[in-house]
N, C-alpha and C positions, 0 to 999 in steps of 0.2 A: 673546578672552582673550590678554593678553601673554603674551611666554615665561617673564617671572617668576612672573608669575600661575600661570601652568600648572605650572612649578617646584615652587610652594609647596602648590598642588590637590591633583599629585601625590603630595608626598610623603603630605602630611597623608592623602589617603584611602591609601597604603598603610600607615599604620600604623593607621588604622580598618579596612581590609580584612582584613589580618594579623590583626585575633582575629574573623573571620568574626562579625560582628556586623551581623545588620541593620536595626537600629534607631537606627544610628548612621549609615546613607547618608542619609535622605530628605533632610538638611540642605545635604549636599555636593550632591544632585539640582537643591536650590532654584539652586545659583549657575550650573548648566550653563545655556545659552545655546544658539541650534540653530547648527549647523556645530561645535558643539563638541566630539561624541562622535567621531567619529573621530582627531580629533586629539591626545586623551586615549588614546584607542587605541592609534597611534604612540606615544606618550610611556611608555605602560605596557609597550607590546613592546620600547620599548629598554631599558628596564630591568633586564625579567625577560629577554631574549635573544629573538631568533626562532624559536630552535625551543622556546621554553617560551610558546606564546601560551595556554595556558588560565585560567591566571589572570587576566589582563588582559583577558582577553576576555568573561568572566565579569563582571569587575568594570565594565567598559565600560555590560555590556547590563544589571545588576542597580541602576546608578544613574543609568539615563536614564529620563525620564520617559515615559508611555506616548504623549507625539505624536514624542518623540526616538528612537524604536522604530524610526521609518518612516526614520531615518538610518544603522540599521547594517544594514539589510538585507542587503547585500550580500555583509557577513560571516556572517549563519545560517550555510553551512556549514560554517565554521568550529566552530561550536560545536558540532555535531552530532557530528565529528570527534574532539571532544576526548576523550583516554580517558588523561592520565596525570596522577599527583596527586592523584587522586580528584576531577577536577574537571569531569569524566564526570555527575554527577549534578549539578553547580550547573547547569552549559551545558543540560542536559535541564530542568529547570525553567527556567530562562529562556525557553526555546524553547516551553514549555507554559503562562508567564507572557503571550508576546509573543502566543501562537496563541489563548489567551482573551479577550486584551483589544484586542489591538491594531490597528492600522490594517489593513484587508483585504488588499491584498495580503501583508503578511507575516505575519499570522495564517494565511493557507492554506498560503504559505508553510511555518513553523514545523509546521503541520499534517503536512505530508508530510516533514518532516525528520524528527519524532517516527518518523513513520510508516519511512521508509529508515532509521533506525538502531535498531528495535523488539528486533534479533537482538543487541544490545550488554545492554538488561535489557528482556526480554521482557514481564514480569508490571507493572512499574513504568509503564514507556512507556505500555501497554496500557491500566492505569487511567485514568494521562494523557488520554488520547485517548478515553476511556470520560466523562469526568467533562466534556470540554472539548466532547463532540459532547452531553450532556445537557443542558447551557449551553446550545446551540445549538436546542434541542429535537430533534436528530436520534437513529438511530444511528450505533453507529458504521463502520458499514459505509457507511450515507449521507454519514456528513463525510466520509470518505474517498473518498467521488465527488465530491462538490461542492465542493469546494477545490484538486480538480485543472482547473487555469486551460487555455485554449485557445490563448492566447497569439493570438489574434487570427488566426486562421489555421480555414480554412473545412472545409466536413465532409469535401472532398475531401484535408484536409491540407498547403495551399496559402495561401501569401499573397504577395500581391505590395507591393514598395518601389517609389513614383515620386520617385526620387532628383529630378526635372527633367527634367535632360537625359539620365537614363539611368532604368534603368527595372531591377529584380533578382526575382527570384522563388524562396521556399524553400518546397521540397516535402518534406516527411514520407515516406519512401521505404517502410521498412518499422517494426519496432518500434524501433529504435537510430540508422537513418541517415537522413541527410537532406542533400539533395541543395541547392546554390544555381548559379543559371543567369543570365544575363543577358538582354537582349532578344531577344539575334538565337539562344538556345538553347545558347552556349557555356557549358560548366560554369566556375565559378569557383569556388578553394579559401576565398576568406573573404570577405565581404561590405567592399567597399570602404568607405575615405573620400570623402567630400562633395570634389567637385572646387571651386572659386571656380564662382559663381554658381549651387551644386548647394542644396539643401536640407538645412545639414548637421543639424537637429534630425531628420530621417528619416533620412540616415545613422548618423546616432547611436543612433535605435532599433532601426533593421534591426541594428546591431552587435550590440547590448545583448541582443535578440531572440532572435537566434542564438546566442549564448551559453549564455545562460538557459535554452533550450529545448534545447540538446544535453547540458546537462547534465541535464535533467528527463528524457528518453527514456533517458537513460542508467539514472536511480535509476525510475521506473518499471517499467523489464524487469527491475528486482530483486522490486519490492513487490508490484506486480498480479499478477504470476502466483500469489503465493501466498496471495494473499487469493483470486483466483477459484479455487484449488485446495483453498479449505476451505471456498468455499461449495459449489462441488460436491461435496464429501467430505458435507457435511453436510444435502446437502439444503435447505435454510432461505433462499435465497436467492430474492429474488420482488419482481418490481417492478409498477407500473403502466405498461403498454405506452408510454405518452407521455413517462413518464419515464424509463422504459430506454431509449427512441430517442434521447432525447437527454445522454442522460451514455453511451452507448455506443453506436450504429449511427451515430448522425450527429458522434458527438465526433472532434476531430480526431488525439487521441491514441490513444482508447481503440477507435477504430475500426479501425485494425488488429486486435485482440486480439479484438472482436466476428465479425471477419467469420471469422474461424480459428475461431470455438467453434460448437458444435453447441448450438439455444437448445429452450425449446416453452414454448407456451401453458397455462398452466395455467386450470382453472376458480378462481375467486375465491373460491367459497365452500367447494367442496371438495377444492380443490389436486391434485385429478386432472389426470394428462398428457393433454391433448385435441388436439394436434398440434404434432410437430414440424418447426423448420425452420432454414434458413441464413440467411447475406445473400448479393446476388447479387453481378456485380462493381459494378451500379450501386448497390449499397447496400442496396437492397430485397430483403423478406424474403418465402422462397421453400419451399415444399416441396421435397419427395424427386423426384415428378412436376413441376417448373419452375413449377407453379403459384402464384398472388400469394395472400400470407397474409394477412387483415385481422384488425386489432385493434381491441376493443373495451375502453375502460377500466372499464366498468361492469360486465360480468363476464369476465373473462381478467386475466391474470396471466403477468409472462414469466419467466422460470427456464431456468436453466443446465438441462441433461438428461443424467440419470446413465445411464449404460448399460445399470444391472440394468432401468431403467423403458421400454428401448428392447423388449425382448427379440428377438424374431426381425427386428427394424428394425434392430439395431443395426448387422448384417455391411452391408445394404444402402445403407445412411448411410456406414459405414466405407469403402466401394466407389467412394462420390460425391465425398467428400474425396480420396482418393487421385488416381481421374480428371483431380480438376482440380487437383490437386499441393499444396494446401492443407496448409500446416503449423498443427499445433495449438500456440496455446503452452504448453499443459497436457494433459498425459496426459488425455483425456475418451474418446473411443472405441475406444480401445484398451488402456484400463483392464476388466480381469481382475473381473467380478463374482460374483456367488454369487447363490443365489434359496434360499428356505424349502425349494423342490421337493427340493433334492442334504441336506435333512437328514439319512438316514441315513449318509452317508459322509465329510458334513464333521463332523458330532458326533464320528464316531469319531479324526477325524484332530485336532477340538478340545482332542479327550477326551488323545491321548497327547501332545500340547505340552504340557497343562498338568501330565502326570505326571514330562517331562521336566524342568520351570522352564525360566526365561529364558536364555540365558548372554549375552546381549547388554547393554549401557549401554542398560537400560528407558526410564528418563527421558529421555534423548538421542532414543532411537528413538519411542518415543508423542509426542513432541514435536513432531519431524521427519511423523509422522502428523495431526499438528491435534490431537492432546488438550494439555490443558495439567491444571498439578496443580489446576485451581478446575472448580465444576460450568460448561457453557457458558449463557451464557444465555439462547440462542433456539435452542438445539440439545439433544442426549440427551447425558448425560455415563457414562460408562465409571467410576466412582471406585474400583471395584475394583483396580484396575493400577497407577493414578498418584498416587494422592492420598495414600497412606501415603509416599511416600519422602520430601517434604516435613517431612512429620510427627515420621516418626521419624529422620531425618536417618541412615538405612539406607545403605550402598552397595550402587548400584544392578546392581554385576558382580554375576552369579550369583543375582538375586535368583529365588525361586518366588512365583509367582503359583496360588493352592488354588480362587480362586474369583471372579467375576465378577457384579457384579450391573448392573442395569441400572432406570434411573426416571425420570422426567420432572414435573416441578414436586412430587415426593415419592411419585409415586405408582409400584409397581413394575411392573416389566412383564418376563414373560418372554421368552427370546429368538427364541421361535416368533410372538411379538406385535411384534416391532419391525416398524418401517414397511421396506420395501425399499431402501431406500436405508441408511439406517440399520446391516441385517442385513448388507447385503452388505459395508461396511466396515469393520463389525467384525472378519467372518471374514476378509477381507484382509488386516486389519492385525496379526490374528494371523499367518497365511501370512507376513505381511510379517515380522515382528519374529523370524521364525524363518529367515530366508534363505531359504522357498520361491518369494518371487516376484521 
């Protein structure tokens, strides 16, 4: 596209852009050309200034067409970022435009950008990634495993560059760093240029590589922890042994965050705790006594393991981690449980929170717990607490809470009937929402 061309592009889509009308791009879509979205990009950012890129950025990725997707990759986090203008909610549909239709890598892409920016509109994104993993036929707990990429890099967290003449190696250190080395073992800060006669299209991707993937461990230690913090909160979390090994014991991201959690086998048909276990340092999965665990996909089930379900296991487990200096990334063993058995004494301490009321930001705080104001839908929902401040558009300082119910696809259940895991963070999150713990 000339510069007059582009001149004339320009203006003409900002004045179709300017009454946000989308039935008035697909025409301007027809004349783009590939190589042509970025530089439209530029032309739009000089316009609107550097530090006002949402519009333009917006308008970039809403009139490319879905193979011209796979040309602004680079800028997704751009749009994830965008939060002034209200152009915060265009850039979030684009990104859940790009993640349902688009070329794969930047559909998983968009996937996990939805997913890193969820705390900007929680309920909205959520859907997003609800409606884009049903597309998929997944959950969405599963898109959010299987669109986190490897980057080419082995279970050990490891891959190596053969520039030619030189040779580089980046290692995955722990959850955030990641180390790069040269042949002879010397650390180097940034993965070189292709020297003359070097290979520079594998220089180029070692660069690219690197990049890409220190920014992803970066937004990972934000998102994983708190999705495995409300699968263990909620209990519901359950894989088939071969496919927990491989989006988690042998993944090269996720395998840090596996080997720090305390797992167990569940029975398949009736989700009973049938033992638990770790990973070793070689990866392999280990009892309390060092002995080798086997998995069977056809009855077993693998599941994070809540503490109330440890009972007299728990201290002993909490003893083994410590030993071997193992940091958790999420509170699991040394999260504070409750059993049916302490009913007479938590009832009574249930009994005076609730005569007190709240004084705390309720919706902040349940929030910050994993409930949210909708029922869950592979979990037990709490609606007593949360789901009127929505409603009634109440302020949630000083609210009182008179009454609690609890039910599961309609049916009710009292709270001497919830499963243990369940019970136990309920009463927690009472304890919790009143500054007792």
């Amino acid at each position: 596209m000339s510069d007059a061309a582009s001149h004339h592009f320009v203006g003409a889509l900002m004045r179709e852009g300017l009454r946000h009308t989308d039935d008035a791009l697909p025409p301007w879509r027809a004349r783009l050309v590939d190589g042509d979205c970025h530089a439209l990009c530029d032309a739009l950012i000089g316009i609107a200034g550097v530090d006002d890129r949402d519009w333009p950025l917006y308008m970039q990725a809403h009139i490319a067409s879905m193979a011209q997707l796979a040309t602004i990759g680079k800028r997704m986090p751009e749009f994830g970022r965008s939060k002034v203008h209200g152009w915060a909610g265009h850039a979030t549909a684009m990104l859940a435009r790009c993640a349902a239709v688009g070329p794969a890598p930047q559909a998983n892409l968009s996937v996990r950008l939805l997913d890193a920016y969820r705390h900007q509109d929680h309920y909205e994104i959520t859907a997003l990634l609800e409606e884009i993993a049903q597309a998929r036929g997944l959950g969405l707990n599963a898109l959010l495993e299987v669109t986190l990429e490897s980057y080419g890099f082995d279970s050990t967290g490891r891959r190596t560059f053969n520039y030619g003449a030189r040779m580089f190696t980046a290692q995955i250190l722990d959850f955030e760093a990641l180390e790069l080395r040269d042949a002879t073992g010397a650390v180097v800060r940034l993965m070189p240029k292709a020297r003359k006669g070097e290979a520079a299209d594998v220089a180029e991707l070692a660069r690219a590589t690197v990049v890409e993937l220190s920014a992803e461990l970066k937004r990972i230690a934000r998102t994983q922890p708190v999705r495995l913090r409300h699968l263990l909160w909620q209990g519901t979390g359950r894989w088939v042994p071969s496919t927990w090994a491989s989006r988690y014991a042998t993944h090269p991201l996720m395998g840090r965050y596996a080997f720090g959690l305390l797992w167990g086998l569940y029975d398949a048909e009736s989700d009973t705790l049938t033992r638990a276990f770790a990973l070793d340092a070689a990866g392999q999965p280990v009892a309390i006594d060092a002995t080798s665990v086997a998995f069977d996909d056809a009855v077993s089930r693998v599941g994070l393991v809540h503490p109330v379900e440890l009972g007299d296991e728990c201290a002993a487990w909490k003893q083994w981690f410590d030993a071997q200096r193992r940091f958790q990334p999420i509170e699991q063993l040394s999260r504070r449980s409750f059993t049916p058995a302490s009913w007479p004494s938590d009832i009574a301490r249930l009994r005076a929170h609730f005569a007190q009321g709240f004084k705390r930001t309720l919706n902040c705080e349940c929030f910050g717990l994993g409930y949210t104001d909708n029922p869950r839908q592979s979990g037990w929902c709490i609606p007593g607490i949360y789901a009127p401040l929505d409603a009634s558009k109440l302020d949630p300082h000083d609210l009182r809470v008179d009454a609690v119910a609890f039910s599961q696809n309609g049916k009710p259940y009292a709270l001497r009937e919830l499963p243990a895991v369940v019970f136990s963070e309920f009463v927690y999150a009472i304890h919790r929402l009143h500054g007792d713990i």
